[in-house]
C-alpha positions as CSV (number, residue, x, y, z in Angstrom):
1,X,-15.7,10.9,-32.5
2,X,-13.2,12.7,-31.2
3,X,-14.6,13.1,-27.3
4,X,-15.7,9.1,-27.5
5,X,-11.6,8.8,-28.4
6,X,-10.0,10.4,-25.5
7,X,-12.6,9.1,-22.9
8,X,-11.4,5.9,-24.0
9,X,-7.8,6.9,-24.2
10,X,-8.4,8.3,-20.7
11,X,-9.2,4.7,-19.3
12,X,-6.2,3.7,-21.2
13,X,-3.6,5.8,-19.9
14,X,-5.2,5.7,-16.4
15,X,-5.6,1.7,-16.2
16,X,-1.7,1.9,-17.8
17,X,-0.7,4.1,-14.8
18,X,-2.5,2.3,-12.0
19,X,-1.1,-0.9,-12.8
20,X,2.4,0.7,-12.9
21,X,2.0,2.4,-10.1
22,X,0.4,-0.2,-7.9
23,X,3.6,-1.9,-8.9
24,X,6.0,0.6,-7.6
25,X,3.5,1.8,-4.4
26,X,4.1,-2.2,-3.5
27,X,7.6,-2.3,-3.9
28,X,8.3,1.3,-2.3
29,X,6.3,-0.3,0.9
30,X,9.6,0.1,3.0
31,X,12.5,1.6,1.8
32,X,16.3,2.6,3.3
33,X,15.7,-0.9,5.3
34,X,18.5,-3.6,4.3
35,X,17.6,-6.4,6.4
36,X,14.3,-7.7,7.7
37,X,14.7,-10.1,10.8
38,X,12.4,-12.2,12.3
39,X,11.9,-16.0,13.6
40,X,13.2,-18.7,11.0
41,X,10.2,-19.1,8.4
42,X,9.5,-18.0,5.2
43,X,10.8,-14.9,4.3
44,X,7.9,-13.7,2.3
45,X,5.8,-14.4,5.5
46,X,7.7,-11.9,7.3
47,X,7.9,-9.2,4.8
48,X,4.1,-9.7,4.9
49,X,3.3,-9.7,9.1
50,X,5.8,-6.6,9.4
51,X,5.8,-4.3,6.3
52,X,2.0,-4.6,5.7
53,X,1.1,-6.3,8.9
54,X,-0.9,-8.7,7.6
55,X,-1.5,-12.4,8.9
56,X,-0.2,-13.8,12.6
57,X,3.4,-13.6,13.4
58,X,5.1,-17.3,13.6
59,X,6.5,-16.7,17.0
60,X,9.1,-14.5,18.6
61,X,12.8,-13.4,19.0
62,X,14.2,-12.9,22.4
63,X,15.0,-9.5,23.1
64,X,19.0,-10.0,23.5
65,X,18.8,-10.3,19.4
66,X,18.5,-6.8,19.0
67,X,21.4,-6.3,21.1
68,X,23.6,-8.8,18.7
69,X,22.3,-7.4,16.1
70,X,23.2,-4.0,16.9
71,X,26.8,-4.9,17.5
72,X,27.6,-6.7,14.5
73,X,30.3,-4.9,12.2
74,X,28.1,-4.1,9.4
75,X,24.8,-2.9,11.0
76,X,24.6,0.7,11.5
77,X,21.2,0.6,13.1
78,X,18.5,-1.7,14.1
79,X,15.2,-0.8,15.2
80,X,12.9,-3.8,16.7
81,X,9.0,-3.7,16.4
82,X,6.4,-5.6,18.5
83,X,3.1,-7.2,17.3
84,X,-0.2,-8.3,19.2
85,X,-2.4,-5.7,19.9
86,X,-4.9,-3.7,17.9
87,X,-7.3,-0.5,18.6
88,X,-10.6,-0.3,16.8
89,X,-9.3,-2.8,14.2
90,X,-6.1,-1.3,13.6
91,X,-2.6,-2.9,14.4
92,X,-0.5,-1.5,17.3
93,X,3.1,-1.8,16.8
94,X,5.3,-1.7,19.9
95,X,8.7,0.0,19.1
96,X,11.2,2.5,19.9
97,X,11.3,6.2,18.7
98,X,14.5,5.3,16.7
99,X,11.2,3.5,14.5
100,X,10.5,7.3,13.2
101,X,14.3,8.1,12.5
102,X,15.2,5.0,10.2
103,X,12.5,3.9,8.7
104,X,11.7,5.0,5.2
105,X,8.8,4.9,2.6
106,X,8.5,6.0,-1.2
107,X,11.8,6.9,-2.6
108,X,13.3,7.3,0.8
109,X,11.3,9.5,2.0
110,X,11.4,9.7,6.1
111,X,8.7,9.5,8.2
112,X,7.0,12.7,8.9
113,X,4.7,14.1,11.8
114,X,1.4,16.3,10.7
115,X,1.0,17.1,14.4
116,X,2.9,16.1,17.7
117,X,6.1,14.5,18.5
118,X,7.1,10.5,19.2
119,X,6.3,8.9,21.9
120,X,8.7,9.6,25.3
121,X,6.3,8.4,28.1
122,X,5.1,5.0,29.1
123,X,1.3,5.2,28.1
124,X,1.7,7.7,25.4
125,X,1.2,6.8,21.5
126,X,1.4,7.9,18.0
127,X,-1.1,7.1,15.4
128,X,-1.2,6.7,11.8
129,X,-3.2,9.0,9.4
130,X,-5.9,6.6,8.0
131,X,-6.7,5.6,12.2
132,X,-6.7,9.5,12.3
133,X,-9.1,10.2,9.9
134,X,-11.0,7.2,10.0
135,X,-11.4,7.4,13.8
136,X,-11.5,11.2,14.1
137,X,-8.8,11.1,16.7
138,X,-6.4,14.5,17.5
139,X,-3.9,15.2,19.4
140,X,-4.5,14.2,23.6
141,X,-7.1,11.6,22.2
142,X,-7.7,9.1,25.3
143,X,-7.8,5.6,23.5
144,X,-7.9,1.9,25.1
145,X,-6.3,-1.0,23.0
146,X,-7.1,-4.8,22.6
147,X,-5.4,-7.4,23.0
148,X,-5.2,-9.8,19.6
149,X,-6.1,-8.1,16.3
150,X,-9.8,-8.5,14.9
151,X,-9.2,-9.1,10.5
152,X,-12.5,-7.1,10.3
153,X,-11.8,-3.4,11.6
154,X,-15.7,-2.4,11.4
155,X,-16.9,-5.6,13.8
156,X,-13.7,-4.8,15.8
157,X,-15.0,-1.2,16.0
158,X,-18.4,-2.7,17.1
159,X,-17.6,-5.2,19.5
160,X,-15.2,-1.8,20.8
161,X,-18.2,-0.1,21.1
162,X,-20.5,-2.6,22.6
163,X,-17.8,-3.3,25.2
164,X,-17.4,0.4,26.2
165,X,-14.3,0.8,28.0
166,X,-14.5,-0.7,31.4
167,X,-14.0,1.2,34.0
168,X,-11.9,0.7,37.9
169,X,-9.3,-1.4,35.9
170,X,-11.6,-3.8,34.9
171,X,-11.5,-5.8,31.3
172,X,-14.7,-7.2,29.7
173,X,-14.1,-10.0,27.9
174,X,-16.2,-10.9,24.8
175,X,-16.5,-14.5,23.5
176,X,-13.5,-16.8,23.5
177,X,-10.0,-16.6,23.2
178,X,-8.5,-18.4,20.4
179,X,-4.7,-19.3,19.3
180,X,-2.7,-19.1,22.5
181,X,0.9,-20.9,22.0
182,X,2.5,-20.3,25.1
183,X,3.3,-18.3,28.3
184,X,6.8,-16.2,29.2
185,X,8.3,-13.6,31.4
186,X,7.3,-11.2,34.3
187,X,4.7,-13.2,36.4
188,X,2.7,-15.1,33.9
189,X,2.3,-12.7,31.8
190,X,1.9,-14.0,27.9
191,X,5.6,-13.9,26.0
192,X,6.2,-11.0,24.2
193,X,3.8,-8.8,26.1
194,X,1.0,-10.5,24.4
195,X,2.9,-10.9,21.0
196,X,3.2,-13.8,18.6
197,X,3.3,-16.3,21.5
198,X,0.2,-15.5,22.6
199,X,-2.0,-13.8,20.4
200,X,-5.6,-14.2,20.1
201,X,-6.7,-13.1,16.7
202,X,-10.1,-11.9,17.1
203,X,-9.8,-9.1,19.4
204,X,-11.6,-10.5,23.1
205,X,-9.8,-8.0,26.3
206,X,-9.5,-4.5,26.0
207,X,-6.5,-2.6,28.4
208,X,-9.2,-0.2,29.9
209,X,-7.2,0.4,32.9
210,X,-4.2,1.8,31.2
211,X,-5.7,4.2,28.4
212,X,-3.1,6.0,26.2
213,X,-2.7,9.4,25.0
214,X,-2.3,10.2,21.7
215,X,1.0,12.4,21.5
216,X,1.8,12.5,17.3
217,X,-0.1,12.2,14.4
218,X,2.2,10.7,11.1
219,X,1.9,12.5,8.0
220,X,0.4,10.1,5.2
221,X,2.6,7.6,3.7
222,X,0.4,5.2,1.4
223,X,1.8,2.6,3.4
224,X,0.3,-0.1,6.5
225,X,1.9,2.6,8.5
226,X,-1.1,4.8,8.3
227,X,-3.5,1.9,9.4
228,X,-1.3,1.4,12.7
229,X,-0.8,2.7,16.0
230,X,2.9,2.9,17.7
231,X,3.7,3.1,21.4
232,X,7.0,2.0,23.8
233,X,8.0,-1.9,23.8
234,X,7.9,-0.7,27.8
235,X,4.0,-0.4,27.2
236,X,3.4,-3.4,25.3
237,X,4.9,-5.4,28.9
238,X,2.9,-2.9,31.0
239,X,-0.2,-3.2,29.6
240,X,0.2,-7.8,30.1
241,X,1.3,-7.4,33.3
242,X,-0.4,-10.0,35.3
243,X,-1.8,-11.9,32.4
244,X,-1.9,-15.6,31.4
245,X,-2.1,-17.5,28.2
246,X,-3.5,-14.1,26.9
247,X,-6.0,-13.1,29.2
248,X,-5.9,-11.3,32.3
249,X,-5.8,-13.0,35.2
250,X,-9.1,-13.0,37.4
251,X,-9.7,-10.6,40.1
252,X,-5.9,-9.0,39.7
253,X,-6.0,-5.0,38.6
254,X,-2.9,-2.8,37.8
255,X,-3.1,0.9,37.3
256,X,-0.9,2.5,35.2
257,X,0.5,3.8,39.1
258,X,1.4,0.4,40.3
259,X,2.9,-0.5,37.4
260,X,6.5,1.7,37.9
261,X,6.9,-0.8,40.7
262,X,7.8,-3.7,38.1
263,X,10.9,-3.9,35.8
264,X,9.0,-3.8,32.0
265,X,12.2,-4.4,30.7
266,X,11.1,-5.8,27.1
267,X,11.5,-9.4,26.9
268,X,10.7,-10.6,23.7
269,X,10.2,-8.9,19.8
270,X,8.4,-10.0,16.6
271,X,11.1,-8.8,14.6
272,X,14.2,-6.3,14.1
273,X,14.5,-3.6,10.9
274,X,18.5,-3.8,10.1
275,X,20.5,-0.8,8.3
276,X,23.8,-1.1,6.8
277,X,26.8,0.8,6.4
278,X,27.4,-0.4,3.0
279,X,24.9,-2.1,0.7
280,X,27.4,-4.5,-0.4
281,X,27.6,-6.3,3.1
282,X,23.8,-7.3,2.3
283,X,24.3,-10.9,1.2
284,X,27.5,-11.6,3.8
285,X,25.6,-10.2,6.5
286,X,22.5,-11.9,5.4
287,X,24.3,-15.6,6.2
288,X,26.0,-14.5,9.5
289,X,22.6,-13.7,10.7
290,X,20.8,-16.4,9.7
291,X,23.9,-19.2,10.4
292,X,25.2,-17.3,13.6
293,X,22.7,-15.8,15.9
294,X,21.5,-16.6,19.0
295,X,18.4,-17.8,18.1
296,X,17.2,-19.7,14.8
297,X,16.1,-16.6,12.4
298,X,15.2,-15.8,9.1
299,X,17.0,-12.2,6.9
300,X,14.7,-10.8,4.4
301,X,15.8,-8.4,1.8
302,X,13.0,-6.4,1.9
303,X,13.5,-5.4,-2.0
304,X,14.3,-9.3,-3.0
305,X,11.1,-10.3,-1.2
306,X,8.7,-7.8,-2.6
307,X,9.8,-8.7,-5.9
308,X,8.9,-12.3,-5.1
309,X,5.6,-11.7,-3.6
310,X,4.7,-9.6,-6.9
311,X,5.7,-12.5,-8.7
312,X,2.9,-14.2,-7.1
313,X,0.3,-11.7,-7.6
314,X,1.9,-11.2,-11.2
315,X,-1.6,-12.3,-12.5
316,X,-3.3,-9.1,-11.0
317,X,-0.5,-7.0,-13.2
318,X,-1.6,-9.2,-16.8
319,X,-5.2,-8.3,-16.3
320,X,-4.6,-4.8,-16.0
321,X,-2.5,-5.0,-18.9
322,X,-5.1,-7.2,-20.8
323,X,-7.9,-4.2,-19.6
324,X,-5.5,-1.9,-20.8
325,X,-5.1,-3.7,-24.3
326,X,-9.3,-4.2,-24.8
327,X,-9.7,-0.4,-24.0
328,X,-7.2,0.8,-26.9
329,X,-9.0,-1.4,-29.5
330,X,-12.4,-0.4,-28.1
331,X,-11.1,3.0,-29.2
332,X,-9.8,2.5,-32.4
333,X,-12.3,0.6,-33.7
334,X,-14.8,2.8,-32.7
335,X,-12.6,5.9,-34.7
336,X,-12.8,3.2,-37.9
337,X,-16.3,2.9,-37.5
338,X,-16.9,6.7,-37.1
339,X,-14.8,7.1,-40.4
340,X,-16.7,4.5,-42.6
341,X,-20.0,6.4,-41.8
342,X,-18.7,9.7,-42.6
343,X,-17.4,8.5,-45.8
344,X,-20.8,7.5,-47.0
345,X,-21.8,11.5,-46.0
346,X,-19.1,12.7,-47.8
347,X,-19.2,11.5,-50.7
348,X,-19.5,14.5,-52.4
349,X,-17.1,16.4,-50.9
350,X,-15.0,14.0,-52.1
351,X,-15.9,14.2,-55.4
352,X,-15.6,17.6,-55.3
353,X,-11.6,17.3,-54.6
354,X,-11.4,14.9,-57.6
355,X,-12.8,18.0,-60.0
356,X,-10.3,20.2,-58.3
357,X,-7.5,17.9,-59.5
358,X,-7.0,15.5,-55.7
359,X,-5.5,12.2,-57.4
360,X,-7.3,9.4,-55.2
361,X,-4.2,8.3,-53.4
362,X,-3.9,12.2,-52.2
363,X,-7.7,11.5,-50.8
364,X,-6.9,8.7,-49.4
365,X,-4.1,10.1,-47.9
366,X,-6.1,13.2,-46.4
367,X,-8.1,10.3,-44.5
368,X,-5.5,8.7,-43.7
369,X,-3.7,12.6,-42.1
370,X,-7.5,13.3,-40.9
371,X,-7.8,10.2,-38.3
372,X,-3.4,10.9,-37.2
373,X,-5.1,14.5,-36.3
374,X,-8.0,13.1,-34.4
375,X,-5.7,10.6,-32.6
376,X,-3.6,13.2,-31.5
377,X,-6.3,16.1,-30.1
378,X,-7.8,12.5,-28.2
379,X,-4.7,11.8,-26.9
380,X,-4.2,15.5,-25.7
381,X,-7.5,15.9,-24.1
382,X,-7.0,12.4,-22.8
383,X,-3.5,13.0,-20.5
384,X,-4.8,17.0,-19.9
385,X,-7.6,16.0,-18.3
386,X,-6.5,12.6,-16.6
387,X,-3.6,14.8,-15.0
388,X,-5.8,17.4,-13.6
389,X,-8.3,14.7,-12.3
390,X,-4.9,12.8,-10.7
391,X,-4.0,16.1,-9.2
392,X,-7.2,16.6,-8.0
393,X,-7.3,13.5,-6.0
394,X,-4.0,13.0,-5.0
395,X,-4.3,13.3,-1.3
396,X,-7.6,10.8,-1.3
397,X,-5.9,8.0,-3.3
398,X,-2.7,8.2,-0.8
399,X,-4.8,8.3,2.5
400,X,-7.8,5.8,1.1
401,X,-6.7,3.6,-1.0
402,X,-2.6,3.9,-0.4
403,X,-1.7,4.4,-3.7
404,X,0.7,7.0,-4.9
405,X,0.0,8.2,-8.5
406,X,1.8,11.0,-10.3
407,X,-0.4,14.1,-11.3
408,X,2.2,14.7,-14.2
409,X,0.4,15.1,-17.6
410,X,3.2,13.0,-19.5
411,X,5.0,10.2,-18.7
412,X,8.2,9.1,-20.7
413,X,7.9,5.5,-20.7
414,X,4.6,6.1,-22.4
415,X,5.6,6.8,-25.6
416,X,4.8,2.9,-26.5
417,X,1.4,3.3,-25.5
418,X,1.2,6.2,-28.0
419,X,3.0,4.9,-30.5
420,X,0.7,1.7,-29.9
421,X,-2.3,4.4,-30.5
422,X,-1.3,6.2,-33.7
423,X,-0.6,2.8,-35.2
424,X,-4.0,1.5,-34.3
425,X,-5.4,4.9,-35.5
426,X,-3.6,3.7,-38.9
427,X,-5.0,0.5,-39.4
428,X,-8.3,1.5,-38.4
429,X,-8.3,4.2,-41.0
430,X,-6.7,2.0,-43.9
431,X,-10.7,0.8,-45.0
432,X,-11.7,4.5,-44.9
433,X,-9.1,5.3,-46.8
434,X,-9.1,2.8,-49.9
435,X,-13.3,3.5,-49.8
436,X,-12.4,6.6,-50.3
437,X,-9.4,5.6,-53.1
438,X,-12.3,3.8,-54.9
439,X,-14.9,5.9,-55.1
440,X,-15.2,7.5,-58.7
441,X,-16.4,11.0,-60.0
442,X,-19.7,9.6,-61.3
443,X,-20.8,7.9,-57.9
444,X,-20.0,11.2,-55.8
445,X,-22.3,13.4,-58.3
446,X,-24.9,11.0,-59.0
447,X,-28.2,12.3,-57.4
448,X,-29.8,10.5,-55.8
């Protein structure tokens, strides 16, 4: 009875945990950022294309905004990102190494490198731990990225490997190329370096000509930021130099030599991460930016909108808390059901305690103290062994799955859960308990 108990106060707890934490590992997503600025849209849209880099980017932001953004009063740092390329299925953000310094997961927690250093060269890059691990890449890795971003990263990694990388400077293209919006900047070249205004989703032209080296590898953070790759906004304009509505242009090959020739000033960005001095300035700041820029944009409060996109997955949340709910009566009803049968077994020993002088109510009350006991030892096998199963696979929830649970053995906002089990335990053993109230001397020596 007892083992049956804490497997099933295992689940509990554990489904209990995971929906909580999934909670806080989605909000935690970005932390220390104030101010989330992108192209006017929906804000939730841009919390989603830059903090978990999922969907397309609406379009772009020229690069002066970084600039007025930088100089206004309140900002104490802004650090822009680019989006449009991918490697192997994974998203390659173009930034700058000030990316590495301000930007913060968790509960603040900075970013850290396992091996290597940020990026200081044109064609150097810095990888996340899942592309890492998943790719078995290591530091002075030679790696070739794509232009657009293929949703699936195993036919990415196929169509990657079917392509080979091509060699003399030479792109292969594969199938078509899809969502091109427009052309900017530096000789034809698609805006943004091949960003939002240009992207191709569905990888179709690898950079083979201008390979990277792979300089740091990021510690894991349970974030998109292990499923992404970061280089210069310098490389991002090297690497579509001399291409046109997002593709290269025929018969025209750069090397990576050539290219110090051209000015790769950047020209355009996807969006700009904004610190404050003081947290107060939020909401002023957030209308100066969006009434007073140079360009029409939208400032998301990264906290504000991950609590509204939770509200729209809020479902997800009630089922886990509906699994959770079905799992503590599966358990209490099968410690009621394990206590009627032993009643009918014990019988006797029951009757026994009434010859000794038990009044019924104190047997029914030793029932009643009997399946309290049982409750407890469940529940303290139950949080013993989920803690050292949590502990044990710590590091492969974080790096697979992204998730960030605790390995501690007690929580305190689960004393309502427990409370929620020793009352359950209660009414479970109430029929127990008044069978054992009614049975009578006779009936417990009667042989039978």
């Amino acid at each position: 009875m007892v083992l049956g108990m804490s497997l099933s106060c295992a689940l509990l707890f554990f489904i209990e945990r995971l929906r909580v934490d999934m909670k806080t590992s989605f909000a935690q997503s970005i932390s220390g950022t104030d101010l989330l600025v992108g192209p006017k849209g929906h804000p939730a849209q841009l919390v989603l294309s830059t903090v978990f880099h999922l969907g397309e980017p609406r379009d772009a932001l020229p690069f002066s905004t970084l600039q007025w953004l930088s100089e206004l009063p309140a900002v104490a740092w802004a650090v822009p990102i680019s989006l449009g390329d991918s490697h192997q299925g994974f998203r390659v953000i173009g930034t700058q190494t000030g990316f590495f310094d301000h930007i913060r997961t968790g509960e603040s927690e900075a970013l850290a490198f396992a091996q290597g250093r940020a990026f200081s060269q044109r064609f150097e890059a810095v990888i996340g731990a899942t592309v890492a691990k998943q790719l078995g890449y290591g530091l002075g890795a030679s790696i070739v990225l794509e232009h657009g971003f293929a949703s699936d990263p195993v036919a990415a990694r196929g169509t990657s490997d079917r392509r080979g990388q091509a060699g003399g400077g030479g792109q292969a293209n594969v199938g078509s190329q899809a969502g091109v919006a427009g052309q900017a900047g530096m000789g034809g070249q698609a805006g943004m370096g091949g960003q939002a205004a240009a992207i191709g989703f569905g990888a179709t032209a690898d950079h083979a000509d201008k390979p990277f080296a792979v300089v740091g590898l990021l510690a894991p953070t349970g974030t998109a930021i292990d499923r992404s790759l970061f280089v210069s906004l310098e490389a991002i304009e090297a690497l579509h130099v001399g291409w046109q509505a997002g593709a290269p242009m025929p018969g025209l090959k750069l090397t990576a030599e050539m290219l110090r020739k051209f000015d790769l000033s950047p020209k355009q960005i996807s969006a700009v991460f904004v610190g404050l001095k003081q947290r107060s300035l939020l909401f002023r700041t957030q209308r100066q930016i969006e009434s007073g820029g140079p360009a029409a944009m939208t400032a998301a409060a990264p906290a504000l909108a991950l609590a509204d996109l939770w509200q729209l997955i809020g479902k997800a949340e009630s089922a886990f808390s509906l699994l959770a709910a079905v799992m503590l009566v599966v358990a209490m009803l099968g410690m009621g059901a394990s206590l009627l049968a032993s009643m009918r077994e014990r019988e006797r020993e029951l009757a026994l305690l009434r010859v000794i002088g038990a009044r019924p109510w104190q047997i029914s009350l030793l029932v009643l103290t009997e399946a309290l006991l049982a409750a407890s030892l469940a529940l303290l096998i139950a949080l013993l062994a989920l803690s050292a199963l949590l502990f044990a696979f710590h590091d492969a929830l974080l790096s697979e799955a992204g998730l960030r649970m605790s390995a501690q053995w007690f929580r305190e906002d689960e004393w309502p859960l427990i409370g929620a089990v020793y009352a359950c335990a209660l009414v479970v053993s109430v029929l127990p308990a008044w069978r054992a109230y009614r049975l009578s001397l006779q009936q417990g020596m009667m042989v039978r």
